[in-house]
C-alpha positions as CSV (number, residue, x, y, z in Angstrom):
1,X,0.0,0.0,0.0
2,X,1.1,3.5,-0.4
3,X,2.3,5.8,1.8
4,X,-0.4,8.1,1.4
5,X,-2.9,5.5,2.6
6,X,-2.3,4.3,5.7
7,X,-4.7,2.7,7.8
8,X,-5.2,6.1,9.7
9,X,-5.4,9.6,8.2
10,X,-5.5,13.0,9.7
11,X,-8.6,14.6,9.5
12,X,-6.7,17.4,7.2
13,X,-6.5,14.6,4.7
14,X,-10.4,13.7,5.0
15,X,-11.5,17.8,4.8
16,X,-9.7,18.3,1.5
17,X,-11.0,14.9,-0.2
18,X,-14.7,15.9,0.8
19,X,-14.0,19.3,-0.5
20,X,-13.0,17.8,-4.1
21,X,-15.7,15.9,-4.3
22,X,-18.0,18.6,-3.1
23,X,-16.2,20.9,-5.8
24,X,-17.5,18.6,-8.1
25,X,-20.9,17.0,-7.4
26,X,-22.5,19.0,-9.6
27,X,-20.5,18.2,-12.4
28,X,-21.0,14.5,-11.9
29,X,-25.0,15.4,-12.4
30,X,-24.7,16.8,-15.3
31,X,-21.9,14.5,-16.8
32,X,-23.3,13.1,-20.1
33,X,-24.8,9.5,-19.6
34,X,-22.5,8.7,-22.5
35,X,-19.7,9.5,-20.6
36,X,-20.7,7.6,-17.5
37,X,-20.9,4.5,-20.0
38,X,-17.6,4.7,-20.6
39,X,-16.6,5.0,-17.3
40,X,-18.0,2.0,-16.0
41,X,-16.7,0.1,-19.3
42,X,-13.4,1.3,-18.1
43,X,-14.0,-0.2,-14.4
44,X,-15.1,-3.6,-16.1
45,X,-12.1,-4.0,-17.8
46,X,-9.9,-2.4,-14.7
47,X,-10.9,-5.0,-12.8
48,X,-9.8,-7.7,-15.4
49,X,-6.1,-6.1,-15.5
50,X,-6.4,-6.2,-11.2
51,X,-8.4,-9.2,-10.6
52,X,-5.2,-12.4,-10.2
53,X,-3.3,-9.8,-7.9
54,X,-6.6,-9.0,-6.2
55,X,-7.4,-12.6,-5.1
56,X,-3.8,-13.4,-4.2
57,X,-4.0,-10.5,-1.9
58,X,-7.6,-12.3,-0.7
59,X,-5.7,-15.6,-0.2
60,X,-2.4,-14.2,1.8
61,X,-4.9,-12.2,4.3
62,X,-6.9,-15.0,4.8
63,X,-4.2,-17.5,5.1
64,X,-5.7,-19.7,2.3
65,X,-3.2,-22.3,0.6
66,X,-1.7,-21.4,-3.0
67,X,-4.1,-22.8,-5.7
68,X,-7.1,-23.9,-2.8
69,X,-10.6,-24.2,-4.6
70,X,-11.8,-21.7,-1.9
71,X,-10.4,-19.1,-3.6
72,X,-13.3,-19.3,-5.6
73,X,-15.4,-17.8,-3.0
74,X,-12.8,-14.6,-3.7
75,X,-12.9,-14.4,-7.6
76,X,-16.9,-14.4,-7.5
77,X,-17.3,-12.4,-4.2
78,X,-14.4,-9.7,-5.2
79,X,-13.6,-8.8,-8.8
80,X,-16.2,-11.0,-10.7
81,X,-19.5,-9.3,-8.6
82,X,-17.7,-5.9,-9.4
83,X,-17.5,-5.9,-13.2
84,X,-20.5,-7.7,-13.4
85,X,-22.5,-4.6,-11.7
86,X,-20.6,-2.4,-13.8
87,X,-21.5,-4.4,-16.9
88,X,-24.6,-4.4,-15.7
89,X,-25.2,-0.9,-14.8
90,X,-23.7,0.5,-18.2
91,X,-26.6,-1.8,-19.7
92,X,-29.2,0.3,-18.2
93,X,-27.7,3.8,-18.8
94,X,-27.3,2.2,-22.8
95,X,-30.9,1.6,-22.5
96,X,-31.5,5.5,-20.8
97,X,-29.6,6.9,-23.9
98,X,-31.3,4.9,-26.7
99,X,-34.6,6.5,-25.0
100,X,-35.6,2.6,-24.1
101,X,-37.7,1.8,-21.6
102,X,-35.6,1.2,-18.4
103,X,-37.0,-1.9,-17.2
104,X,-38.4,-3.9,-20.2
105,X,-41.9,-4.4,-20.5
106,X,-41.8,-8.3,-21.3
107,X,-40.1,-8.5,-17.7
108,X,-43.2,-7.2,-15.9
109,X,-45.7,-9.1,-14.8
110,X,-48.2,-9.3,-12.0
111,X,-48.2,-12.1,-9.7
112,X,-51.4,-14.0,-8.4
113,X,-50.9,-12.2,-4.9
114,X,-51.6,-8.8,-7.1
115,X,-48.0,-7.6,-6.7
116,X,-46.0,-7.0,-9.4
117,X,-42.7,-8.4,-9.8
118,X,-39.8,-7.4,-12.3
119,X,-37.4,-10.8,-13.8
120,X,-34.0,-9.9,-13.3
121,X,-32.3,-13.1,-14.3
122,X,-31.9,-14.9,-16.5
123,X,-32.0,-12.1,-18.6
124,X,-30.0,-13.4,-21.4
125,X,-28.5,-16.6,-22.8
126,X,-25.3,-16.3,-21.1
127,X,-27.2,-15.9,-17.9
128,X,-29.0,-18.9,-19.0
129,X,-26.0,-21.0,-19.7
130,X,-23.9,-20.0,-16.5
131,X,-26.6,-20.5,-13.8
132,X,-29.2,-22.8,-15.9
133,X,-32.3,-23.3,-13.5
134,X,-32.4,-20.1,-11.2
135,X,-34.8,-17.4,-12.0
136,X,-34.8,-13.8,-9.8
137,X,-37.5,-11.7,-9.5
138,X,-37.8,-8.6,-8.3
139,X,-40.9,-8.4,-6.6
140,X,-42.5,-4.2,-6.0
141,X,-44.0,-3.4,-2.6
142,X,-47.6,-3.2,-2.7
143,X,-49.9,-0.9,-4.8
144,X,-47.5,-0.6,-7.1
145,X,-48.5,-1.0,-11.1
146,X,-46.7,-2.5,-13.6
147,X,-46.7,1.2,-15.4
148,X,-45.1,2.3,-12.2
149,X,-42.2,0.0,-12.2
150,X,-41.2,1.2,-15.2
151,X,-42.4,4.6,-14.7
152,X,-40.4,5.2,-11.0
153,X,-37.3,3.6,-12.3
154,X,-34.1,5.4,-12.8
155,X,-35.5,8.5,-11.0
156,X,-31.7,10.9,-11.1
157,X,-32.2,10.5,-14.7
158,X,-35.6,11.5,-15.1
159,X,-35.3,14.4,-13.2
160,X,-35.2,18.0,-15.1
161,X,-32.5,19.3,-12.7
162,X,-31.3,16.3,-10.8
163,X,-30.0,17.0,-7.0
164,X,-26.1,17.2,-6.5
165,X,-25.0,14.9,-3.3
166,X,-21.9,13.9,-1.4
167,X,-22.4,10.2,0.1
168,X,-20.1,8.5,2.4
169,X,-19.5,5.0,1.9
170,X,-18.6,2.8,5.1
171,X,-17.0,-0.4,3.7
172,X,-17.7,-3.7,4.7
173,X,-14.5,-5.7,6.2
174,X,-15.6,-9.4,4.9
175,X,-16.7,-9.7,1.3
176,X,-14.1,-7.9,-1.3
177,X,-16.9,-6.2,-3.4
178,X,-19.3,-4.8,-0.7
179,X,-17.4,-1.9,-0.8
180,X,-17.5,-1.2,-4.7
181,X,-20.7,-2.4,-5.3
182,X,-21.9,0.2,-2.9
183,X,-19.6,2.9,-4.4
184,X,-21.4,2.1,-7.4
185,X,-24.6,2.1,-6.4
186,X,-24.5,5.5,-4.7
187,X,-22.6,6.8,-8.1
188,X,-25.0,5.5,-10.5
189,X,-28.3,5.4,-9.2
190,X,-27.9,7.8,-6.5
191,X,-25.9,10.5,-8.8
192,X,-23.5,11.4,-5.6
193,X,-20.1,11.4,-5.5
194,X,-18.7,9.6,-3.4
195,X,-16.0,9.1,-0.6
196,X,-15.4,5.0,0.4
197,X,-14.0,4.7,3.6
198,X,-12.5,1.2,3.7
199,X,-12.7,-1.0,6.7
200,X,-9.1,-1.9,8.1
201,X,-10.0,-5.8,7.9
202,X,-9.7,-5.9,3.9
203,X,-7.6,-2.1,3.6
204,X,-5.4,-4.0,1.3
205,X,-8.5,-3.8,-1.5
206,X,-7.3,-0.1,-1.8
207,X,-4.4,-0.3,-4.3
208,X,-6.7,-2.3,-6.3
209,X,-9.8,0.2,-6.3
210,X,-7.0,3.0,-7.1
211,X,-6.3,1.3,-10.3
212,X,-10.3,-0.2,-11.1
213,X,-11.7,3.5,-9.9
214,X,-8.9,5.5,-11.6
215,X,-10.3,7.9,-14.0
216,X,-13.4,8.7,-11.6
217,X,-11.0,9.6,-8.7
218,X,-9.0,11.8,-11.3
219,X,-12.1,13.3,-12.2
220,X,-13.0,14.1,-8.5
221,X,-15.6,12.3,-8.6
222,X,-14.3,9.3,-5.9
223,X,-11.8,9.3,-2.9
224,X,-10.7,6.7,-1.2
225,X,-10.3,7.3,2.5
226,X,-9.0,4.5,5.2
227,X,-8.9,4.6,9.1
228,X,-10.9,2.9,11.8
229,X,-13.9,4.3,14.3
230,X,-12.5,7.7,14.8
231,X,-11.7,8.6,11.4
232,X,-15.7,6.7,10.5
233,X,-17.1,9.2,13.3
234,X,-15.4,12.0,11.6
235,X,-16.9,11.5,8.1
236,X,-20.5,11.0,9.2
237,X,-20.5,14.1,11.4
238,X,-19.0,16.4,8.2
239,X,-20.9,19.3,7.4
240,X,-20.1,18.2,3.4
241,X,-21.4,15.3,3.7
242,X,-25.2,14.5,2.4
243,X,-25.8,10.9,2.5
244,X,-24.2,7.8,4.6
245,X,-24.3,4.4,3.6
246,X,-23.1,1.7,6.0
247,X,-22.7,-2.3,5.5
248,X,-22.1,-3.7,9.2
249,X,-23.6,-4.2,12.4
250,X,-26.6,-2.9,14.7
251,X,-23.8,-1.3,16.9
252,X,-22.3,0.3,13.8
253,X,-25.3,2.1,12.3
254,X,-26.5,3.0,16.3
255,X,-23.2,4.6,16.8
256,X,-23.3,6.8,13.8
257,X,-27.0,7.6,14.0
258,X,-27.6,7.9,18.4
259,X,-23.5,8.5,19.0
260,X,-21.6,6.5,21.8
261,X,-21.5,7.2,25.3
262,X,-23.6,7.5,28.6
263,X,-26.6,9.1,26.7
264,X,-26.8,7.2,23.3
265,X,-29.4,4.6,25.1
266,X,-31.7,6.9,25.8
267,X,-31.2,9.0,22.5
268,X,-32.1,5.6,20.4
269,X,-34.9,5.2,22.8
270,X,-36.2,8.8,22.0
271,X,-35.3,8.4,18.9
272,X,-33.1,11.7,19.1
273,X,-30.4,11.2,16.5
274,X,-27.2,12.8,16.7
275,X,-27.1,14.0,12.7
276,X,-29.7,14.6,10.3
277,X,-28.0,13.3,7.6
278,X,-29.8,10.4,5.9
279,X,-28.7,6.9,6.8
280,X,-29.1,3.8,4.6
281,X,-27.7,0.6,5.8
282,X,-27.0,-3.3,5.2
283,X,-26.7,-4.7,8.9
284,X,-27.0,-8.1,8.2
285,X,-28.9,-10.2,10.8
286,X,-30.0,-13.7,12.2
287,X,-30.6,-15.7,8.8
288,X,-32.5,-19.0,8.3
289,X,-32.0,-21.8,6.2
290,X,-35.9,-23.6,6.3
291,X,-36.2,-27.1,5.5
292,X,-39.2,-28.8,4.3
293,X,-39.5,-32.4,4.6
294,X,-40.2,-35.1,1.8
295,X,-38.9,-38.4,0.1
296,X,-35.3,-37.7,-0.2
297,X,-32.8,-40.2,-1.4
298,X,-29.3,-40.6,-0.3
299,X,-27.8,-38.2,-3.0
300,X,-30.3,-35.5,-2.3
301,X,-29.4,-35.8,1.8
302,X,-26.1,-35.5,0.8
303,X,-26.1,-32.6,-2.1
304,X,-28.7,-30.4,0.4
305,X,-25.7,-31.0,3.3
306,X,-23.4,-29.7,0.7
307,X,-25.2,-26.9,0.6
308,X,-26.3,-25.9,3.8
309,X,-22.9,-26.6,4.9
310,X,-21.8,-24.1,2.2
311,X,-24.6,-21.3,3.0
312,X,-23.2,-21.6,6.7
313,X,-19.1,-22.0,6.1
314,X,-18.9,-19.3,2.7
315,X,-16.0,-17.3,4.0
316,X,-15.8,-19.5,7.2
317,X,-19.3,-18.2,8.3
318,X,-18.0,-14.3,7.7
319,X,-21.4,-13.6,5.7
320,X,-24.3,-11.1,7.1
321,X,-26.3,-13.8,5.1
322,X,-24.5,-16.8,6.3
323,X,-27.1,-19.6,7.4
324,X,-27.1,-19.2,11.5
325,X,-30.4,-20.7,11.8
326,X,-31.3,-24.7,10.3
327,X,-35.0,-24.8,10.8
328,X,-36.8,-28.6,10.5
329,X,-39.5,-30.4,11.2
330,X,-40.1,-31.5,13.7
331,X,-42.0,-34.9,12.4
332,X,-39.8,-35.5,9.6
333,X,-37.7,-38.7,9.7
334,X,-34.7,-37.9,8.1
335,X,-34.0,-35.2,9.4
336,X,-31.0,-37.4,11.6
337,X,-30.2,-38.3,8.3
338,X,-29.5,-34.5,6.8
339,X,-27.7,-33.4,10.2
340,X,-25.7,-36.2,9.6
341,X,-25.0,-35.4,6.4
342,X,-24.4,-32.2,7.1
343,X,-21.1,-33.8,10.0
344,X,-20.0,-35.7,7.2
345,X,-19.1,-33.0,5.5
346,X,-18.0,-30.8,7.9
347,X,-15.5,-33.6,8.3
348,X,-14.3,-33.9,4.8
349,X,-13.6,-30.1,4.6
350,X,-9.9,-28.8,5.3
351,X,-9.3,-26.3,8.8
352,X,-9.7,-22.6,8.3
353,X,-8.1,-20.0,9.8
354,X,-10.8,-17.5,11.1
355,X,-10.0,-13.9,10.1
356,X,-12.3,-12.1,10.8
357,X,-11.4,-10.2,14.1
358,X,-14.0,-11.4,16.6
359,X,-14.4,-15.0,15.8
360,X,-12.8,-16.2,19.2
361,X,-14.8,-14.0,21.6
362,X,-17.9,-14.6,19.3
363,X,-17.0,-18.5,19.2
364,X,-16.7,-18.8,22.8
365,X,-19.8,-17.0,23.6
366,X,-21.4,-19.7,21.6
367,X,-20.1,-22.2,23.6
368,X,-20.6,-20.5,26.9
369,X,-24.6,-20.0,26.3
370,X,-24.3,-23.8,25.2
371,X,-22.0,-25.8,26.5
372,X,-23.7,-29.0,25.4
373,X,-22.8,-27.8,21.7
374,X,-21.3,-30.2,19.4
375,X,-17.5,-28.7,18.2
376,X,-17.0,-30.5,14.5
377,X,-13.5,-29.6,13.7
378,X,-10.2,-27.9,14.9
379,X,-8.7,-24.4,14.6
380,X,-9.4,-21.3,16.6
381,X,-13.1,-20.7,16.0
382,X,-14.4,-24.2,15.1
383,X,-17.7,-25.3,13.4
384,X,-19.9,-25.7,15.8
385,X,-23.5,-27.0,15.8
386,X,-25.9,-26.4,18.5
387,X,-28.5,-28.9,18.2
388,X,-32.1,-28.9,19.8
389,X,-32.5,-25.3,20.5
390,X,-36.1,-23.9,22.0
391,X,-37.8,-22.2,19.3
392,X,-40.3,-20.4,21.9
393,X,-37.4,-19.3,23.9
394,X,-37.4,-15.4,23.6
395,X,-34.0,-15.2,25.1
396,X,-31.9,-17.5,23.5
397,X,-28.4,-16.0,22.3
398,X,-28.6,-17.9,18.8
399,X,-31.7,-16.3,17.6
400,X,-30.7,-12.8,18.6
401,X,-27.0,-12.6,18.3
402,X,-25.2,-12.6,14.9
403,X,-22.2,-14.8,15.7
404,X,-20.6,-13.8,12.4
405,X,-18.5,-17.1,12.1
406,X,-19.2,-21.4,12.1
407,X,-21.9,-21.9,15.0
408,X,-25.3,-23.3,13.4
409,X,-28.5,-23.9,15.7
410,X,-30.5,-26.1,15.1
411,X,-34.5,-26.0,15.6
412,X,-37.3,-28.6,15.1
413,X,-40.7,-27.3,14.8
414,X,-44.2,-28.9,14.6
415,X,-46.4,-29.4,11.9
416,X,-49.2,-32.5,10.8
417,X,-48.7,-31.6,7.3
418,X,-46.3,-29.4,4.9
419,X,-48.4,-26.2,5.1
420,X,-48.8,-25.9,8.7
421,X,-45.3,-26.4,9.1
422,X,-44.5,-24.0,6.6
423,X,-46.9,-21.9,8.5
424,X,-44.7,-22.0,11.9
425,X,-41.6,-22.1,10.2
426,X,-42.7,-18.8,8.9
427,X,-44.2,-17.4,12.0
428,X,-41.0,-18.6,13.6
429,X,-38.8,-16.7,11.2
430,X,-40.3,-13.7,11.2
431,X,-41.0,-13.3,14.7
432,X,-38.0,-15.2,16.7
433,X,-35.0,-14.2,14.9
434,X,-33.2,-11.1,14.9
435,X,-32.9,-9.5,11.3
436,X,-34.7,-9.6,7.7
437,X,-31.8,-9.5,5.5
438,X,-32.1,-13.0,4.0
439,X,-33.8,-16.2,4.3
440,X,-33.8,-20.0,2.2
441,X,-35.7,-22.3,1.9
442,X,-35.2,-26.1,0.4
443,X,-37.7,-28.2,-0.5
444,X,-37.9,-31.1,-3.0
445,X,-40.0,-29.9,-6.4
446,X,-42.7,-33.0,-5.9
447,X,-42.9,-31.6,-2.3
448,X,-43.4,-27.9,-3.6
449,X,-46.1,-29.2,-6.2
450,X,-48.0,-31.3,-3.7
451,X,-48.1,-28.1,-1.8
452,X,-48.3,-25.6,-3.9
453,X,-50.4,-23.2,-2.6
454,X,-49.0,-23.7,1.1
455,X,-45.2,-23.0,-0.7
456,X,-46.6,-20.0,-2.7
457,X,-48.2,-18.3,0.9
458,X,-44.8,-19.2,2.5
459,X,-42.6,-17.5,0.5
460,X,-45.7,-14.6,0.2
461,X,-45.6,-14.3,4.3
462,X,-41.5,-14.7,5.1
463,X,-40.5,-10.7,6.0
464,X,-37.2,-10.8,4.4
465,X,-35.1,-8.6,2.1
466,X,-34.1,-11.6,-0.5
467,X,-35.5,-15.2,0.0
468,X,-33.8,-18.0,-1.7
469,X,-35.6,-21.2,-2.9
470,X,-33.4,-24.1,-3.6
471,X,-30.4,-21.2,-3.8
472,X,-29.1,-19.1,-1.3
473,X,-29.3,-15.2,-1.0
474,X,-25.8,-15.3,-1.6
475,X,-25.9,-16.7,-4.9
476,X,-28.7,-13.4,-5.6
477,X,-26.0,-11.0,-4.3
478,X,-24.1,-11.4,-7.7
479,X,-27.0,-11.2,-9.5
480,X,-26.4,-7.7,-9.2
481,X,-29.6,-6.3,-11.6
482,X,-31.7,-8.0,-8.2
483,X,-31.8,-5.6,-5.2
484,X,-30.3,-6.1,-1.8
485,X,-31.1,-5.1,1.5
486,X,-33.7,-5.5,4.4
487,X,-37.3,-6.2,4.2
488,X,-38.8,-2.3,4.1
489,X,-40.3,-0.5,7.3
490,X,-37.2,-1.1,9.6
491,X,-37.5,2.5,12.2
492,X,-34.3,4.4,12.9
493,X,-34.4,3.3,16.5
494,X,-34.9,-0.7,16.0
495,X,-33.2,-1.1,12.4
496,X,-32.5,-4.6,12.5
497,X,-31.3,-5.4,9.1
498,X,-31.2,-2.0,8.2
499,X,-33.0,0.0,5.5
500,X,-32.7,1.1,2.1
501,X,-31.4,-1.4,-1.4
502,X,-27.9,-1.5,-2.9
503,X,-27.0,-3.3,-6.1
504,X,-30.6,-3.2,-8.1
505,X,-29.0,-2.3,-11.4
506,X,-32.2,-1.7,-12.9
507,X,-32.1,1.3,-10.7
508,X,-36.5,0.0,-9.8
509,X,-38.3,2.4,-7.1
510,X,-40.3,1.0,-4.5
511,X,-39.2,-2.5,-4.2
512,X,-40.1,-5.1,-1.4
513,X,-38.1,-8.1,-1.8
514,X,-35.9,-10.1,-4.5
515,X,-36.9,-13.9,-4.9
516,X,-34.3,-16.4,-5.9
517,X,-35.6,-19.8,-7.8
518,X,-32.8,-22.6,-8.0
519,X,-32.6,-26.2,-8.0
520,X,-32.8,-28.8,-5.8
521,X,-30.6,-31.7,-7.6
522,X,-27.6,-30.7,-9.8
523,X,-27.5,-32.5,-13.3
524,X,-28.2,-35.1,-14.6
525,X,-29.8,-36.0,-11.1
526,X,-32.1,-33.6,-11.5
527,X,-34.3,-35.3,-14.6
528,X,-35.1,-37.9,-12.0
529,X,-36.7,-35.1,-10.0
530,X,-39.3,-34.2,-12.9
531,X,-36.9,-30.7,-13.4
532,X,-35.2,-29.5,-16.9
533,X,-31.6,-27.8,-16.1
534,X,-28.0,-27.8,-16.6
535,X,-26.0,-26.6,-13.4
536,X,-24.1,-28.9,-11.6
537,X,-22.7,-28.4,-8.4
538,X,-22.9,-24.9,-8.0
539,X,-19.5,-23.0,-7.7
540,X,-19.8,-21.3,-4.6
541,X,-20.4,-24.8,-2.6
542,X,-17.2,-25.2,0.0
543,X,-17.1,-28.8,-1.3
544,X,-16.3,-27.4,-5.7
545,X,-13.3,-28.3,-5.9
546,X,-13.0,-26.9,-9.7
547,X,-14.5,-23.1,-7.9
548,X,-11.7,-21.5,-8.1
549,X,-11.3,-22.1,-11.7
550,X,-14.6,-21.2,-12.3
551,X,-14.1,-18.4,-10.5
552,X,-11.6,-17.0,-12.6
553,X,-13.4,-17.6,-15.8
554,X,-16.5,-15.8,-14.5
555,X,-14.2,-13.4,-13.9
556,X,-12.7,-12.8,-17.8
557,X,-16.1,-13.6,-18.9
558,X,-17.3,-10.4,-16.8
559,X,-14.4,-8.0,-17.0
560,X,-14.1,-8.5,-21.4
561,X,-17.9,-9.2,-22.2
562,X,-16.6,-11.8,-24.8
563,X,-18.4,-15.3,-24.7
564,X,-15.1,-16.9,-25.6
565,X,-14.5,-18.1,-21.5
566,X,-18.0,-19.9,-21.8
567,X,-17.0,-23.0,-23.5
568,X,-14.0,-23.0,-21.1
569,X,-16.1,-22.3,-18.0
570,X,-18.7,-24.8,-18.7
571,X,-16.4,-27.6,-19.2
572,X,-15.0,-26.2,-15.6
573,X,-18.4,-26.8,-14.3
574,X,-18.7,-30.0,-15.1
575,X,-15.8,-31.1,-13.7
576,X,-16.4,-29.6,-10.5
């Protein structure tokens, strides 16, 4: 890293970036949208040049071995998500300039609940080819028409004179591209400039986003800033600054909004804030993975362990949307079987070293809440299951406490049938754990048919920001044309998973929630499950060992926009 950023600055440092980009808000509005297309082809190809070093500075931090498949979880999470959202942001300012309607019409459509939801993936046939069986959809908050989806989209560039801003971005520490996918969110949608404090965790991204950012801090238009909680507290009490954006924790967002000290408690209480500059945050939360029973076979136990073993270890468990929650029911008798499963593989899987600062303390307040919990491997914060929890316990630690690392809970909940388990597994969601960022479900398709109309009131009822079927919410975080955030109508004094979207490429107004369809059996095992698609074992399962090959091709495929990695990347696939 340079001299000139250092994990502190002086606050001389901070005043005269925020006056550069102050300087030049104005001049970022009324920059041609040609001109912003080229700037964000630029950045997709930056990243490209960047994107070997950027992993290999991924892997040394997180003390990963030279050539690991994990480091797959770093070419998708890092520089693929971050030309892809360039890509796909440049895509909808090409569609701005042609005079094209924002959001297509043949992707509207109103759903039998009377909501209307907007398809954002697949979208086209590579999307088609490289995650064959998932559909997204964005789905609009109430009341909403199909001619307002299209209508409220986009809003900076419909406006005659479009409002200059300054936003400050608070980096996240764990996943590479939080940081620039918020950057570009608040650039291209929001129209602000923009100054990205990095978190010291992952300060080493910042040589990286000098060079992928480059002509857009030359222009003024971006400054990178570093430093740790006093330099944070700084920027969000600036008199320059218009707009905050924070990806962390409760305690994080509090701090900025009520302060610190003997009087914060009772200023969140009032809800007396501290500044009256707006706040929009991604605070992560309790998430659940929900289980419905069926007729599995052995390969299905074993894939679904696979994968909820992957939703929970992704990054060693460093995920706001990490799985902290296994929901099953209670009547269902393989459930043994899946947590089983599930040990099995946690077996298999080589020791991690746990980064993330924290994981100790967090581990070991795990294990002191639950000293009956079961400790699966070795290393300094182990995975851990706890087993049996009470689900109508209001004060148990796991349904209230993000442990931001490998401890799973475990909960069995009652039901005579599919739909009134899905009933209390929803109820449960919603109203025992902390958070609404993101929520799965897995159930077998003949299940899900059987039950349709149970499955369809399910996913209707779950209050969550994204909800994953047969996926994970992580996989709809690179789908970066979905939206991401909490379920809407979080208040400034009890924000849970916080408020506002990031990501949502199609720049859509009013949105509610993002669903994820994906598959329950990877091919060819699938046909025998009554379901057309090609994906194998998904890439960002811990137990890929072709990811990080993947990962790289997804990479050149994002960064160049040339199909020549596909045949290349789906061979990869395959062999993973």
């Amino acid at each position: 890293m340079s001299q000139r950023y250092r994990l502190v600055m002086d606050v001389s440092t901070i005043d005269r970036s925020l006056g550069v980009l102050a300087e030049n808000s104005e001049r970022w509005t009324r920059l041609p949208i040609s001109t912003k297309i080229y700037l964000l082809d630029d950045v997709r190809q930056r990243v490209g040049g960047v994107a070997a070093l950027w992993v290999e500075a991924a892997r040394i931090a997180k003390r990963l071995a030279p050539g690991s498949p994990l480091l797959g979880e770093d070419w998708t999470s890092g520089p693929y998500a971050t030309a892809s959202a360039a890509a796909a942001y440049a895509e909808t300012l090409r569609r701005i300039d042609r005079g094209d309607p924002v959001v297509p019409p043949q992707l509207i459509r109103t759903l039998p609940n009377g909501q209307v939801a907007v398809r954002v993936f697949p979208t086209n046939t590579e999307d088609r080819l490289l995650l064959s069986g998932h559909t997204a959809d964005v789905w609009m908050l109430p009341g909403i028409t199909e001619d307002d989806a299209e209508r409220r989209a986009a809003a900076f560039y419909r406006a005659r004179e479009p409002h200059d801003s300054v936003a400050v971005v608070l980096g996240a520490g764990n996943i590479a591209s939080i940081p620039a996918l918020d950057l570009l969110t608040e650039l291209f949608t929001h129209g602000s400039v923009v100054a990205l404090k990095l978190n010291p965790v992952n300060a080493y991204l910042g040589e990286f986003f000098e060079t992928i950012f480059a002509p857009l801090i030359e222009g003024g238009f971006v400054r990178l800033l570093y430093g740790g909680t006093e330099e944070g507290t700084y920027l969000t009490r600036h008199s320059l600054v218009d707009r905050i954006h924070v990806t962390g924790a409760t305690s994080t967002h509090d701090a900025i909004v009520f302060g610190t000290g003997p009087d914060a408690a009772a200023r969140k209480a009032a809800d007396d804030p501290v500044i009256d500059t707006p706040v929009t945050s991604e605070l992560g939360g309790v998430g659940p993975t929900i289980v419905v029973g069926g007729e599995w076979s052995d390969a299905d136990l074993r894939h679904q362990a696979e994968h909820i073993i992957s939703q929970k270890l992704h990054n060693h468990g460093f995920n706001c949307i990490a799985c902290q929650i296994l929901v099953l029911p209670e009547s269902w008798n393989q459930a043994d079987d899946l947590l089983n499963a599930m040990r099995s593989v946690v077996a298999d899987l080589d020791e991690r070293w746990a980064y993330y600062p924290g994981a100790i303390d967090r581990q070991q307040a795990a294990l002191e809440a639950h000293p009956e919990a079961e400790v699966l491997s070795d290393g300094s914060a182990p995975v851990t299951f706890i087993t049996d929890l009470d689900p109508d316990d209001p004060n148990e630690v796991c349904f209230t406490t993000e442990f931001f690392g490998a401890v799973l809970g475990v909960v069995r909940l009652p039901g005579v049938d599919a739909g009134s388990y899905l009933r209390n597994a929803v109820r449960f969601a919603n109203e025992m754990l902390d958070g609404s960022l993101g929520a799965n479900v897995i159930v077998h398709p003949a299940t899900m048919s059987k039950h349709s109309q149970d499955f369809d009131d399910a996913v209707r009822d779950l209050r969550y920001g994204t909800i994953a079927v047969n996926s994970w919410v992580g996989v709809a975080f690179a789908m970066t044309r979905a939206t991401w955030g909490s379920f809407p109508g979080n208040r400034r004094n009890d924000i849970r998973s916080g408020n506002g979207i990031a990501h949502n490429a199609l720049m859509l107004d009013g949105v509610e929630r993002t669903v994820v369809h994906g598959t329950f059996a990877p091919f060819p095992r699938t046909i025998r499950t009554g379901v057309w698609h090609a994906e194998p074992l998904p890439p960002h399962f811990v137990t890929n060992t072709n990811a990080a090959v993947i990962g790289e091709l997804l990479t050149e495929y994002a960064a160049t926009g040339s199909i020549k990695p596909i045949p290349r990347l789906l061979a990869a696939a395959l062999r993973g």
